[in-house]
Each structure stands twice: as structure tokens, then as C-alpha cells.
KOLZA-188634 format. One line per 3 residues: number of its first residue (from 1); for each residue x, y negated, z of N, C-alpha, C. Coordinates in pm, 1 decimal. Layout:
<atoms>
NUM	X/Y/Z/X/Y/Z/X/Y/Z | ... $
</atoms>
This chain:
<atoms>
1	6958.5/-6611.8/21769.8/6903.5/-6726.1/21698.6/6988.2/-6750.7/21574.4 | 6932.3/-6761.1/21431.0/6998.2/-6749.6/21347.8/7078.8/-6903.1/21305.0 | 7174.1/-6949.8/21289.0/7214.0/-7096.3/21261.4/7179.6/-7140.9/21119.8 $
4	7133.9/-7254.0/21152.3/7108.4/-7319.6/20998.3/7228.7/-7345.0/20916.6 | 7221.1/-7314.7/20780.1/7325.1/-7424.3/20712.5/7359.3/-7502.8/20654.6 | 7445.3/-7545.6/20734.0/7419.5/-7702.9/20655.2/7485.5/-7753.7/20553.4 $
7	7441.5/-7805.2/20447.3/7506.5/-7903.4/20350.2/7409.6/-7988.3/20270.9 | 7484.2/-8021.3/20175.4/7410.3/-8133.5/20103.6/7298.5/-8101.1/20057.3 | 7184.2/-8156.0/20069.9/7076.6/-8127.7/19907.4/7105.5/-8166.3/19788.1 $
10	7122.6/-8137.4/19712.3/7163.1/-8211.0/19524.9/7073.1/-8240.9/19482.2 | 7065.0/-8355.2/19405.6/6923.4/-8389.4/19366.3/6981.3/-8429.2/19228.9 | 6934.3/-8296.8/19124.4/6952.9/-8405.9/18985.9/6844.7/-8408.0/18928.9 $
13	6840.5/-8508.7/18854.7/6769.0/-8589.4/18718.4/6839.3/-8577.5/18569.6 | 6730.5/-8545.7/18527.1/6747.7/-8540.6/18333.5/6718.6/-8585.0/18290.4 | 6674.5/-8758.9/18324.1/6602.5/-8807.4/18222.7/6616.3/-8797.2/18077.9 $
16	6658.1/-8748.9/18037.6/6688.7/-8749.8/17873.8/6715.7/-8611.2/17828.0 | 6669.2/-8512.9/17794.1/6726.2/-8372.3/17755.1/6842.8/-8449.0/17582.2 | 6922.9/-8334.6/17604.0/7063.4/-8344.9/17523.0/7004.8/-8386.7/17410.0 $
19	6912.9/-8264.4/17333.5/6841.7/-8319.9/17206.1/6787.9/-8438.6/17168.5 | 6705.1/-8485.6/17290.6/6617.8/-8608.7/17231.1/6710.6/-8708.0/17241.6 | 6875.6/-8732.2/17332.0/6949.6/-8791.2/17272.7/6957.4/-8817.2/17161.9 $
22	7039.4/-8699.7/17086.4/7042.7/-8687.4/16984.8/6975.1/-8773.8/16859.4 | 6847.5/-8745.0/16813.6/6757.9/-8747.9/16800.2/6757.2/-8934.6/16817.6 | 6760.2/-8980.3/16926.9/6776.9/-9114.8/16952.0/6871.5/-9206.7/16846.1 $
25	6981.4/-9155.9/16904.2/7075.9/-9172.4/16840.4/7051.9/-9150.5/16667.9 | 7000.5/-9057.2/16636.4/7026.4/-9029.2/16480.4/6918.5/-9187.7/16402.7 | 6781.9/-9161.6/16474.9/6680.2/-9315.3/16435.4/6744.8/-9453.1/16419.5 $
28	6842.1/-9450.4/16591.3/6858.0/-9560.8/16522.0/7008.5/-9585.8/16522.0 | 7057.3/-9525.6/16399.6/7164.1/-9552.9/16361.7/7084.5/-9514.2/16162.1 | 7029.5/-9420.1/16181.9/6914.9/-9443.6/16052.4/6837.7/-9603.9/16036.4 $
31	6794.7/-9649.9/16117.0/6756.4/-9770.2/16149.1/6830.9/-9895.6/16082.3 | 6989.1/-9879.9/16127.1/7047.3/-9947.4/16130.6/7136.4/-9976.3/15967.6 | 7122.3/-9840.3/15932.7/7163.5/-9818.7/15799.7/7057.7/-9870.8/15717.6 $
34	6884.5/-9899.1/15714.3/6803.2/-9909.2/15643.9/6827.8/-10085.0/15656.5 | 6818.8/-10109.3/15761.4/6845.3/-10284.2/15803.5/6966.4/-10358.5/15716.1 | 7076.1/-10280.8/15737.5/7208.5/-10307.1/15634.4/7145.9/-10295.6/15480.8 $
37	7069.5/-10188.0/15426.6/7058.1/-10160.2/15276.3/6956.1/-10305.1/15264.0 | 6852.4/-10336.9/15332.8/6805.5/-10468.0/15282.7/6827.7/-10535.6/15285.1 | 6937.8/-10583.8/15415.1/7003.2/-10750.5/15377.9/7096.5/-10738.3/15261.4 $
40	7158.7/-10588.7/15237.0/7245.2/-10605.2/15131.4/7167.4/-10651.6/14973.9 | 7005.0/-10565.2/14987.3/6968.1/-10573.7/14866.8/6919.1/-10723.1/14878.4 | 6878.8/-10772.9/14983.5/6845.9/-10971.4/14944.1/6962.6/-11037.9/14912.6 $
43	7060.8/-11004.1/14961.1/7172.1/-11078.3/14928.5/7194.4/-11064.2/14790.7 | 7252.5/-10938.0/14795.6/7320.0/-10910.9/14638.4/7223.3/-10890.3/14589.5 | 7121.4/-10851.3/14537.8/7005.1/-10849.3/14414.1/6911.4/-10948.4/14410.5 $
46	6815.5/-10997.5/14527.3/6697.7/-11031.3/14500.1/6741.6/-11212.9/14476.1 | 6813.7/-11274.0/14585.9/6866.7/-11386.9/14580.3/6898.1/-11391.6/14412.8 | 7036.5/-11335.8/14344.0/7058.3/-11375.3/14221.0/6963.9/-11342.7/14172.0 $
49	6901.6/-11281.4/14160.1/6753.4/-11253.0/14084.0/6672.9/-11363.4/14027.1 | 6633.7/-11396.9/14169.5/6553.2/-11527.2/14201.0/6629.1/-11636.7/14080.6 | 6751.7/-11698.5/14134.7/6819.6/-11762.2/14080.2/6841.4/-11757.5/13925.5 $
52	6872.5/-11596.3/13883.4/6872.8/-11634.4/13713.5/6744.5/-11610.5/13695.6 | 6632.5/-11573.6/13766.6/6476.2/-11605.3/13692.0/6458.5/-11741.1/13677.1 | 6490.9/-11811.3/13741.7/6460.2/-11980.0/13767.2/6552.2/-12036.4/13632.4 $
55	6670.9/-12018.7/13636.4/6755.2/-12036.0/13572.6/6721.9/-11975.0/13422.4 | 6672.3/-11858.8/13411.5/6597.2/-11826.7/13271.5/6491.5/-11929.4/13191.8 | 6399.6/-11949.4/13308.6/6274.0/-12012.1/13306.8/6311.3/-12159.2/13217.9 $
58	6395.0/-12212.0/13312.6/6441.9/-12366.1/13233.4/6512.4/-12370.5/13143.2 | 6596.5/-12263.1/13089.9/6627.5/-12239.3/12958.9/6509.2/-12192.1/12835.7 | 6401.4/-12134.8/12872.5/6303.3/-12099.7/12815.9/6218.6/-12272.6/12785.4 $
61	6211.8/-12349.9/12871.6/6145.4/-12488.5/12904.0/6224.7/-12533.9/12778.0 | 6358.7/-12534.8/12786.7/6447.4/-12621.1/12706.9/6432.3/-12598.1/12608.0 | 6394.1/-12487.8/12538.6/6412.4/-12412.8/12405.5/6308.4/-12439.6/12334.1 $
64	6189.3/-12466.8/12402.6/6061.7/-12520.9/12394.5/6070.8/-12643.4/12327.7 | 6103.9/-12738.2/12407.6/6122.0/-12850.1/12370.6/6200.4/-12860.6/12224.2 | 6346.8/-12780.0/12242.3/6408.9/-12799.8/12113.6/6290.3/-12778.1/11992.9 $
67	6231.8/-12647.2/11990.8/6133.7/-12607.3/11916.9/6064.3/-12721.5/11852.2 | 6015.5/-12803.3/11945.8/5885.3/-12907.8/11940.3/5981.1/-12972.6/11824.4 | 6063.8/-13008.4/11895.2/6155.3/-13121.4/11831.8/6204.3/-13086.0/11696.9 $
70	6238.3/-12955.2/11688.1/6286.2/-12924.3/11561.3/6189.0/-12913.2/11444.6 | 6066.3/-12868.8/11510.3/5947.0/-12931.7/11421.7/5878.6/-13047.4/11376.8 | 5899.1/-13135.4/11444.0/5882.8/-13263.2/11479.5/5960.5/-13363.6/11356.8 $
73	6110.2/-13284.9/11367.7/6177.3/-13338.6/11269.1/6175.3/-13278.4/11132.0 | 6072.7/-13118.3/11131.5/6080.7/-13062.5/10984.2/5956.8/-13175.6/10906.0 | 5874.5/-13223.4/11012.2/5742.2/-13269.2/10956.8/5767.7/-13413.6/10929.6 $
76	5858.5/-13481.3/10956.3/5922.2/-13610.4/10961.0/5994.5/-13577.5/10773.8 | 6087.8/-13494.6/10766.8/6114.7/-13447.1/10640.7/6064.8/-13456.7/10541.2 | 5935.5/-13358.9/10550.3/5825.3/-13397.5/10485.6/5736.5/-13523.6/10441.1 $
79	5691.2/-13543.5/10556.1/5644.8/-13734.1/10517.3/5719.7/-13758.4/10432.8 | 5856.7/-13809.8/10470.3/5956.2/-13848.1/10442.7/5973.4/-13852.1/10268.0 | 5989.3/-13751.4/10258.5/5953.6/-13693.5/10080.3/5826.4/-13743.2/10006.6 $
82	5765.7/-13783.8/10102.0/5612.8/-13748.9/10044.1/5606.6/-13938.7/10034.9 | 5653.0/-14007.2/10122.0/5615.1/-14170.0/10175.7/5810.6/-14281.9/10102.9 | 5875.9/-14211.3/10089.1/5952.5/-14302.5/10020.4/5928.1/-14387.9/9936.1 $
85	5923.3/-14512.6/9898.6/5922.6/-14642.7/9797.0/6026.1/-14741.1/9756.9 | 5949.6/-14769.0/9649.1/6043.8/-14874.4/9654.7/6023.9/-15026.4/9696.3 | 6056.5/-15126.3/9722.7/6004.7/-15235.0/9778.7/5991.2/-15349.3/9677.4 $
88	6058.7/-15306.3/9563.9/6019.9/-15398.3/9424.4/5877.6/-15373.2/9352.6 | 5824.2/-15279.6/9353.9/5699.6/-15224.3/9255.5/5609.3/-15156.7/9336.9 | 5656.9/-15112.6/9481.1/5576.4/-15033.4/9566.8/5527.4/-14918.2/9481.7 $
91	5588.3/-14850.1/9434.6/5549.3/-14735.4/9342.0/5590.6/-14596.0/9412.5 | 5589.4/-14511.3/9455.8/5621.3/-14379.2/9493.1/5768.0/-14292.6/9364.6 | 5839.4/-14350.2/9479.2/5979.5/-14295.9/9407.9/5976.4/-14154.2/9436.2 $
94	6039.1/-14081.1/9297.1/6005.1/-13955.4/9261.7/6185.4/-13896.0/9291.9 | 6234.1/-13875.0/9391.0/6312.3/-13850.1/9471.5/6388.4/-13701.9/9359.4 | 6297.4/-13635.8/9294.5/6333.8/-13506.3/9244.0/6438.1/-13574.9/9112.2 $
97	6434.0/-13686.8/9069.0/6553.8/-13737.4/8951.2/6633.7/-13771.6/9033.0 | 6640.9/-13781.2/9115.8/6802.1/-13856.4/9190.4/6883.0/-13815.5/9142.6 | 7003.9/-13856.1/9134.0/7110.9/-13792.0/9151.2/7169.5/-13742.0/9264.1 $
100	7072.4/-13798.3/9446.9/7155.4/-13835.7/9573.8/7042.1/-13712.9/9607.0 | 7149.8/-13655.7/9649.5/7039.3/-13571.4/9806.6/6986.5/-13628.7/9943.1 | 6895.8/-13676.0/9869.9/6838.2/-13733.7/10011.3/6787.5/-13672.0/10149.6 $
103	6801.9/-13569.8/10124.9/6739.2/-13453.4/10223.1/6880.8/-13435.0/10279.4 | 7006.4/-13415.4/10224.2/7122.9/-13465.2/10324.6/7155.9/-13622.0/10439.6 | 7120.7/-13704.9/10334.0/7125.9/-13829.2/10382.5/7044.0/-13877.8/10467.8 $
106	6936.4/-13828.9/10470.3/6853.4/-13861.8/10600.3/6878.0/-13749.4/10708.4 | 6961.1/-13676.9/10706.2/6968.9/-13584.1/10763.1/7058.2/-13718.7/10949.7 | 7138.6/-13775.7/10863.2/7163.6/-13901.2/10970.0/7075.8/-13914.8/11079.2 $
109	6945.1/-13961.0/11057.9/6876.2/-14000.0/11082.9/6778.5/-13900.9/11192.3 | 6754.5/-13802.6/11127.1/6668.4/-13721.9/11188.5/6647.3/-13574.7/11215.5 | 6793.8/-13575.7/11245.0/6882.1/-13434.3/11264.7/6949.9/-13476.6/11373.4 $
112	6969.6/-13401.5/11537.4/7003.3/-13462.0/11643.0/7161.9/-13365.5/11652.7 | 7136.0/-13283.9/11557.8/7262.1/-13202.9/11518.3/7359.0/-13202.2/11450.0 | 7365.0/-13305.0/11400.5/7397.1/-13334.6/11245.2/7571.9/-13400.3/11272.9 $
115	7630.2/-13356.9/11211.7/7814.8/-13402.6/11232.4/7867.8/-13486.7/11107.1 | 7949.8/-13512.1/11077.5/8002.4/-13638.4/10983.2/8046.1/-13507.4/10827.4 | 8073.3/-13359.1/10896.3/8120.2/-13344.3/10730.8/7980.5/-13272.2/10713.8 $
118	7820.5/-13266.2/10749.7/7738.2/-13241.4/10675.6/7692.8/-13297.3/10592.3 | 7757.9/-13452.9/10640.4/7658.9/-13562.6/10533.2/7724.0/-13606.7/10447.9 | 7885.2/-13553.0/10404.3/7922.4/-13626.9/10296.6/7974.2/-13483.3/10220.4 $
121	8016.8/-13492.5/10076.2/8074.0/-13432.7/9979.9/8224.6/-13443.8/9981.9 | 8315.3/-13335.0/9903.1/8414.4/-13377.0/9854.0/8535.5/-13404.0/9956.4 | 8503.8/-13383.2/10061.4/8615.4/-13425.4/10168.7/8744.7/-13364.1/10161.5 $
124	8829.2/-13423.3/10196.3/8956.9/-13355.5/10217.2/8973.5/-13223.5/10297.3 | 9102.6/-13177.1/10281.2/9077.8/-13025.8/10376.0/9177.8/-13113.2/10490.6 | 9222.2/-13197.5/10498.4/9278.9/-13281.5/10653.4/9141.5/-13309.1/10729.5 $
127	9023.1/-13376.5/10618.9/8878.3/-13425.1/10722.8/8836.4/-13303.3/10759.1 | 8833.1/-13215.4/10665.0/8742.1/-13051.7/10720.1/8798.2/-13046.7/10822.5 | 8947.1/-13041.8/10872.2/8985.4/-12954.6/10997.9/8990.7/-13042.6/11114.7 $
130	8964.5/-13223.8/11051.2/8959.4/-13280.9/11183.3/8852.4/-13240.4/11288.2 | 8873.7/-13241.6/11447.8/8794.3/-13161.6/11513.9/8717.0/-13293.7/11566.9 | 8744.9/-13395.0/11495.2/8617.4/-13505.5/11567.7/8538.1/-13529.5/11456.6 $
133	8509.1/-13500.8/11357.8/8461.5/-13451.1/11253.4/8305.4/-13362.5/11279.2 | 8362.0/-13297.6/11380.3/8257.4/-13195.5/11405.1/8166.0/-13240.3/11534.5 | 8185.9/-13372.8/11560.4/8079.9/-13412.6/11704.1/7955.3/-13478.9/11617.5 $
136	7821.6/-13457.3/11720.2/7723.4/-13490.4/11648.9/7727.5/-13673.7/11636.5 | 7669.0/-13682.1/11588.4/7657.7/-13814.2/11515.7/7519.4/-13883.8/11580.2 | 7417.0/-13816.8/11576.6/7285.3/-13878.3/11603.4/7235.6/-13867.2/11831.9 $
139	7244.2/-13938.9/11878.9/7238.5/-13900.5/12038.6/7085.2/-13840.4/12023.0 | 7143.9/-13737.9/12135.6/7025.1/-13689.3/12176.8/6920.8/-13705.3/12238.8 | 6749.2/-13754.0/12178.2/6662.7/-13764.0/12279.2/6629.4/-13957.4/12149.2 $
142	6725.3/-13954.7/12057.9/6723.6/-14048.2/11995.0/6576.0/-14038.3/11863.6 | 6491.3/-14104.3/11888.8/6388.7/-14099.0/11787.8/6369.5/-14158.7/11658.6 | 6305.8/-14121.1/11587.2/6306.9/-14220.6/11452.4/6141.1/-14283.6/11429.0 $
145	6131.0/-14416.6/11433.1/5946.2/-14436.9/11379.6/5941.5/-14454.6/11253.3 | 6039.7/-14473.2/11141.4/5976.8/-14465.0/10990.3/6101.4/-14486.8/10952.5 | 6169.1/-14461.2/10798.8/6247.7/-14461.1/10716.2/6181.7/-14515.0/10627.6 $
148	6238.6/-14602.2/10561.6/6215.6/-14712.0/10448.6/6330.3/-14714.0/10320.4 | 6307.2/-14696.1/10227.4/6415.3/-14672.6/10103.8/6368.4/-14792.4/10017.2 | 6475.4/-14894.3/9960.1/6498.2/-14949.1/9863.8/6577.6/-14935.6/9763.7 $
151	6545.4/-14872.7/9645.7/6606.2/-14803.5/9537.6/6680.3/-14965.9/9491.6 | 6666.7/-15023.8/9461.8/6720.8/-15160.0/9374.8/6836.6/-15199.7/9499.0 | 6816.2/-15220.4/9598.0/6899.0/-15254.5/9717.8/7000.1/-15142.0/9732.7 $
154	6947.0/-14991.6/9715.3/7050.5/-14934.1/9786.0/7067.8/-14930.9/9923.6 | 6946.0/-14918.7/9963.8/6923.8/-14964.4/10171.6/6812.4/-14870.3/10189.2 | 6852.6/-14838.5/10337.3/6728.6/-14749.9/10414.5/6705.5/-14839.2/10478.9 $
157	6565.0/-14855.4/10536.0/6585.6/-14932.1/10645.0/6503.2/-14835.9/10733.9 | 6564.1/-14800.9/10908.7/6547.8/-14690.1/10950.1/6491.4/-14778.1/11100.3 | 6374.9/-14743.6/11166.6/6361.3/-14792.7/11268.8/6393.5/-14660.3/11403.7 $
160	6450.4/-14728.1/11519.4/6451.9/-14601.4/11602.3/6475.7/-14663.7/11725.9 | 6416.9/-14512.7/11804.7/6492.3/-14576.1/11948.1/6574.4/-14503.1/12026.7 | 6634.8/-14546.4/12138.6/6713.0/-14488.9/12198.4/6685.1/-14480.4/12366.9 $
163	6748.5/-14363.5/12431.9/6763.6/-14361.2/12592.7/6827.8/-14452.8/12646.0 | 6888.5/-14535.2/12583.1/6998.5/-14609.5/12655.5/7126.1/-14705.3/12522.1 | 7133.8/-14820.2/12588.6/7175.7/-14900.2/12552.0/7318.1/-14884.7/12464.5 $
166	7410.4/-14775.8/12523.5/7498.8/-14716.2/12524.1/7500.3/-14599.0/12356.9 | 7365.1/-14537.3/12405.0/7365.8/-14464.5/12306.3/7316.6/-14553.6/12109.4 | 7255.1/-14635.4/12189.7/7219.4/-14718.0/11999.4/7400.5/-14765.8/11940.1 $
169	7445.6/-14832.0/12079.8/7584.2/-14883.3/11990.9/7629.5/-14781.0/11953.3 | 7677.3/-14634.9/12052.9/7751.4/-14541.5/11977.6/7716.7/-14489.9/11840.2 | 7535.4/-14452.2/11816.6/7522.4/-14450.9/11705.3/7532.4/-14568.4/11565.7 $
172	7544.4/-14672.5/11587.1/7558.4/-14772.2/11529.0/7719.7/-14779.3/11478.2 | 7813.6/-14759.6/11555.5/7938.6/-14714.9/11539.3/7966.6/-14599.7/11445.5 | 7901.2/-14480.9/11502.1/7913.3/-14352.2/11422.9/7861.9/-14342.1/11275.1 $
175	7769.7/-14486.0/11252.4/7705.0/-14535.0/11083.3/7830.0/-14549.8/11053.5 | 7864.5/-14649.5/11039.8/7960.6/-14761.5/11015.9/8122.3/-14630.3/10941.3 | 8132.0/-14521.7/11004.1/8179.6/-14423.2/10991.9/8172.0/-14365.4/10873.1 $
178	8071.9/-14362.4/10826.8/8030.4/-14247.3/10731.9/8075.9/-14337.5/10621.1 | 8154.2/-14269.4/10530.6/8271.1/-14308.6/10398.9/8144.7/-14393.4/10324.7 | 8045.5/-14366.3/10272.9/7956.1/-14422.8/10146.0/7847.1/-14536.9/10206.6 $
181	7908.4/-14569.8/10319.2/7780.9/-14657.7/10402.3/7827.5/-14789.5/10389.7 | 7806.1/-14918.4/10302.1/7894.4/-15003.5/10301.8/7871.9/-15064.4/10405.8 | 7770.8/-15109.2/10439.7/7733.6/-15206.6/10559.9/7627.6/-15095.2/10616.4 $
184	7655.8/-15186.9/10808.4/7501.2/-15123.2/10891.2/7482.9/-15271.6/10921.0 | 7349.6/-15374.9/10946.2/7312.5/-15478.6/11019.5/7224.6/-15390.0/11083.2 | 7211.0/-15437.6/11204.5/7038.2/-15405.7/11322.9/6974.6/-15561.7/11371.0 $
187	6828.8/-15507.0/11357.5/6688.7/-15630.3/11409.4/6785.4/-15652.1/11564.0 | 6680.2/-15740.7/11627.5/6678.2/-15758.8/11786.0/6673.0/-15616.6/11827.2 | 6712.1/-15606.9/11905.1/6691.6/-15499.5/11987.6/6574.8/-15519.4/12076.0 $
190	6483.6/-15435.4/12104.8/6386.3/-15420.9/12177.5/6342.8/-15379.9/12297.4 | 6371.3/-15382.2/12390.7/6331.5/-15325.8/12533.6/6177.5/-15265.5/12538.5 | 6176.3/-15156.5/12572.6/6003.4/-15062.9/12620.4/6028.4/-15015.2/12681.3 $
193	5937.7/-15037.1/12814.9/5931.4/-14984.7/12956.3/5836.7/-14860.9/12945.3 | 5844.4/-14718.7/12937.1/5761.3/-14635.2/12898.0/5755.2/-14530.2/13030.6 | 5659.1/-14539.3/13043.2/5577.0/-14429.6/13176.1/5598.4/-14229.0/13181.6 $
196	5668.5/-14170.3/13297.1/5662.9/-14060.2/13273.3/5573.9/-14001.8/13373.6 | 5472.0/-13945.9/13282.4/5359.5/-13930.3/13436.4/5435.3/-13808.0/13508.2 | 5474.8/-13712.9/13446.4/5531.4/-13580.0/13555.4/5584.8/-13671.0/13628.9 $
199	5705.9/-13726.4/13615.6/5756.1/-13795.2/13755.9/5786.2/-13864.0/13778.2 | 5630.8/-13973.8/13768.4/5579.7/-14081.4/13806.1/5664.0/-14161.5/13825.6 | 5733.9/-14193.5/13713.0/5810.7/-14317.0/13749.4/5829.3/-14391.8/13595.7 $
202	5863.1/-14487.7/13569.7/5906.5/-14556.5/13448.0/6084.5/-14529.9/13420.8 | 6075.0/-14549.1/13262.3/6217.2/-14585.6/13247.7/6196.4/-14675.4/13111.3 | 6353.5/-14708.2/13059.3/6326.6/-14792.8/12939.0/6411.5/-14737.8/12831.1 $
205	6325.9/-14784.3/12724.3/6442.2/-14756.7/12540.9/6416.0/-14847.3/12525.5 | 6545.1/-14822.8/12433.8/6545.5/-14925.7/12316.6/6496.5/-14899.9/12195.3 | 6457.1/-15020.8/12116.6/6412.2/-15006.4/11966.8/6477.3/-15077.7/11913.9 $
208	6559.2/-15041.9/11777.6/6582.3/-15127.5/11686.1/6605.7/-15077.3/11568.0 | 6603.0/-15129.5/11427.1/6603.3/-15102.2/11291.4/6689.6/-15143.0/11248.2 | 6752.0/-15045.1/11186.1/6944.4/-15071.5/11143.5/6847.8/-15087.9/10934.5 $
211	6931.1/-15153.6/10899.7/6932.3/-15162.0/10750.5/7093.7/-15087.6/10703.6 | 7066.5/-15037.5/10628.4/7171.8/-14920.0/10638.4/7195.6/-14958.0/10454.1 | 7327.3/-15043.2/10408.2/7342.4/-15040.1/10245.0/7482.9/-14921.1/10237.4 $
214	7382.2/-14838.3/10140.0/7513.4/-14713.9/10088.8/7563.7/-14749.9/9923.8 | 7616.8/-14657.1/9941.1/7722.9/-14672.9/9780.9/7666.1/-14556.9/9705.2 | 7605.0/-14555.2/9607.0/7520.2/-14427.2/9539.7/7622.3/-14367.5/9457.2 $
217	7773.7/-14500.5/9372.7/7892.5/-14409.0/9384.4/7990.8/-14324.5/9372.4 | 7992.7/-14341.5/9536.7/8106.1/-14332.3/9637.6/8110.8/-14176.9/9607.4 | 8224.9/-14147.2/9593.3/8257.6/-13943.4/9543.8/8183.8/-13863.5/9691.4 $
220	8200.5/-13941.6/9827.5/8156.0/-13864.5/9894.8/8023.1/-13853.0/9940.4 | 7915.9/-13905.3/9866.3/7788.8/-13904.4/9896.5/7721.6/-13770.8/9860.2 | 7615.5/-13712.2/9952.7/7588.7/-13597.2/9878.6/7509.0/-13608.2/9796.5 $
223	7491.9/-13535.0/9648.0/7462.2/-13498.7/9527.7/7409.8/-13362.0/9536.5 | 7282.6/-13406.5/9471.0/7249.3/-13231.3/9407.8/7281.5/-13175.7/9340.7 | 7241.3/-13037.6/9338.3/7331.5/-12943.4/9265.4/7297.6/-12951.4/9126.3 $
226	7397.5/-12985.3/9010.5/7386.4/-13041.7/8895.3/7439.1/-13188.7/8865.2 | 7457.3/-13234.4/8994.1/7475.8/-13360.1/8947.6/7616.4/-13410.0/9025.4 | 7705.8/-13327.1/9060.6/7821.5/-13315.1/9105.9/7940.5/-13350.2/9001.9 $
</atoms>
């Protein structure tokens, strides 16, 4: 009788052949590298992206506006030239005999850019290099509704308004400044509650009309060329 023999049965399993490991492994660690390259690219690219597009955009908005404005004030210029009088004869003063550059001198007025040595002549080279010299003069967002010239007086009389209460005195101060300006007086001041429909809410300016007597003069007033 032949004897059995005995031992273990072995029982293996492969679930996985070596390759398709492999293979496993390579996807997703490929996977994992593709997952890293896009949070890297939202982070570092698309985010700032976003951000200086937005950030472009409202500089583009702003520039706009300046635009408007800077036109706004070339066409104000104009009038300006075109609507000056005098208040003795009501006659249309012919601005081209002056001796005064008035196209400097209103520059005060309706130039939101405008600094203390554009509007005068003749300055010292101590005023040229003073550096407060060079801050604007007119606040920004500050409007003008009409300029009024009295040749016999020697007076503008300038109506305008302002954002804020703050800003009329500073400009009222920054008159008072200018070498050939003998006197500034201002009307009442005016309160207007004015509506912003984008975002729906109110705010207020001020209005008021400075009478402005200059010195026609004074060495530092500007003069046209010829009459220096």
C-alpha cells in the first residue's frame, strides 16, 4: 500500500501582476504631478491675473474719467475766452490786447493740476526749488459753474463747488497764496445734497463764489509773450 504524503497545500494569489503595479503607480503619481501643476498654476498665475485684470480695469475707469474731465475743462477754456466781460459796459472784452495771460490765470481755477509756480512769472530760483511749491493748488473733484472778469475792478468772480468743507477752505487759503492776488472774499457758502444713483445714496457740496482782486502789476503775474 503506497503512503500518502503529507504536507501543506500552498495556496497563492496574485492579485496584482508586477507590471500593472507599476503602471498603477506611474498614473497616479502622474496624477498627482498634474493636480500640483494646477493648484500651482491658480495660485501663482490665474489668481494674480484675475487681480491685475481687475486692477487694470479701474485704472482704465479712472483714466476715463480724467479724460472726461480734462475735456470738460478744455471746453470750459474755451467758453471762457469766448464769454469774458466787463461789468461796466457789458461789452465782450477782447482778451487778445491784454497784457495778462489769462489762459494762465484761470488756469487756478480750472486746472485740478495746476501748482503755485505755473501761475506766476519771474520767481526766484529759492521759490523754483521750494518743494511745496509744487503741490496742486486746486482739490480734486473741485468744480467751477462760471468765471466772471471785471476789467475796471481787477476781480474774477469765480463760482465753485467743493467735496467737502475742508477742501473750499484749503483752496481759499492756497488763493490768498498766490503773490499778485491782493484780496480773496467768498458769498455764503452753500450746502447741496446731490444724489448718486450708482450707489444709491446721497452726499453733499459745497458752493461758493470767491471774488478774487489781483494786481495786473505785480512782476509776478503771468504776461504774454511780448509783454514781459
Amino acid at each position: 500500500m503506497g503512503r500518502k504524503k503529507r504536507g501543506m497545500n500552498e495556496l497563492r494569489v496574485n492579485l496584482l501582476p508586477e507590471k500593472a503595479k507599476r503602471d498603477y503607480i506611474l498614473r497616479l503619481v502622474s496624477s498627482i504631478i498634474v493636480l500640483l501643476f494646477l493648484i500651482i498654476n491658480i495660485v501663482v498665475v490665474y489668481i494674480p491675473y484675475n487681480r491685475y485684470n481687475n486692477l487694470l480695469n479701474d485704472l482704465r475707469f479712472e483714466n476715463s474719467l480724467k479724460e472726461k474731465d480734462l475735456q470738460t475743462n478744455k471746453d470750459k477754456y474755451d467758453a471762457f475766452f469766448h464769454d469774458i466781460f466787463n461789468y461796466q459796459d457789458s461789452t465782450i472784452k477782447d482778451i487778445k490786447t491784454s497784457s495778462l495771460d489769462f489762459k494762465q490765470i484761470t488756469r487756478l481755477f480750472l486746472d485740478d493740476t495746476v501748482t503755485y509756480l505755473d501761475v506766476h512769472d519771474n520767481l526766484t530760483q529759492a521759490e523754483q526749488l521750494n518743494p511745496d511749491y509744487n503741490m496742486n493748488l486746486k482739490p480734486v473733484n473741485s468744480t467751477v459753474q462760471y468765471i466772471d472778469y471785471n476789467e475796471v475792478k481787477s476781480q474774477f468772480k469765480v463760482s465753485m463747488k467743493f467735496d467737502s468743507m475742508k477742501d473750499l477752505t484749503s483752496y481759499q487759503n492756497n488763493l490768498i497764496t498766490i503773490q499778485y492776488i491782493v484780496k480773496v472774499e467768498n458769498s455764503i457758502i452753500t450746502p447741496e445734497v446731490v444724489l448718486d444713483e450708482e450707489a444709491g445714496k446721497s452726499y453733499t457740496r459745497y458752493k461758493c463764489t470767491f471774488t478774487i482782486t489781483i494786481n495786473q502789476d505785480h512782476l509776478t503775474i503771468p504776461k504774454v509773450e511780448g509783454y514781459r
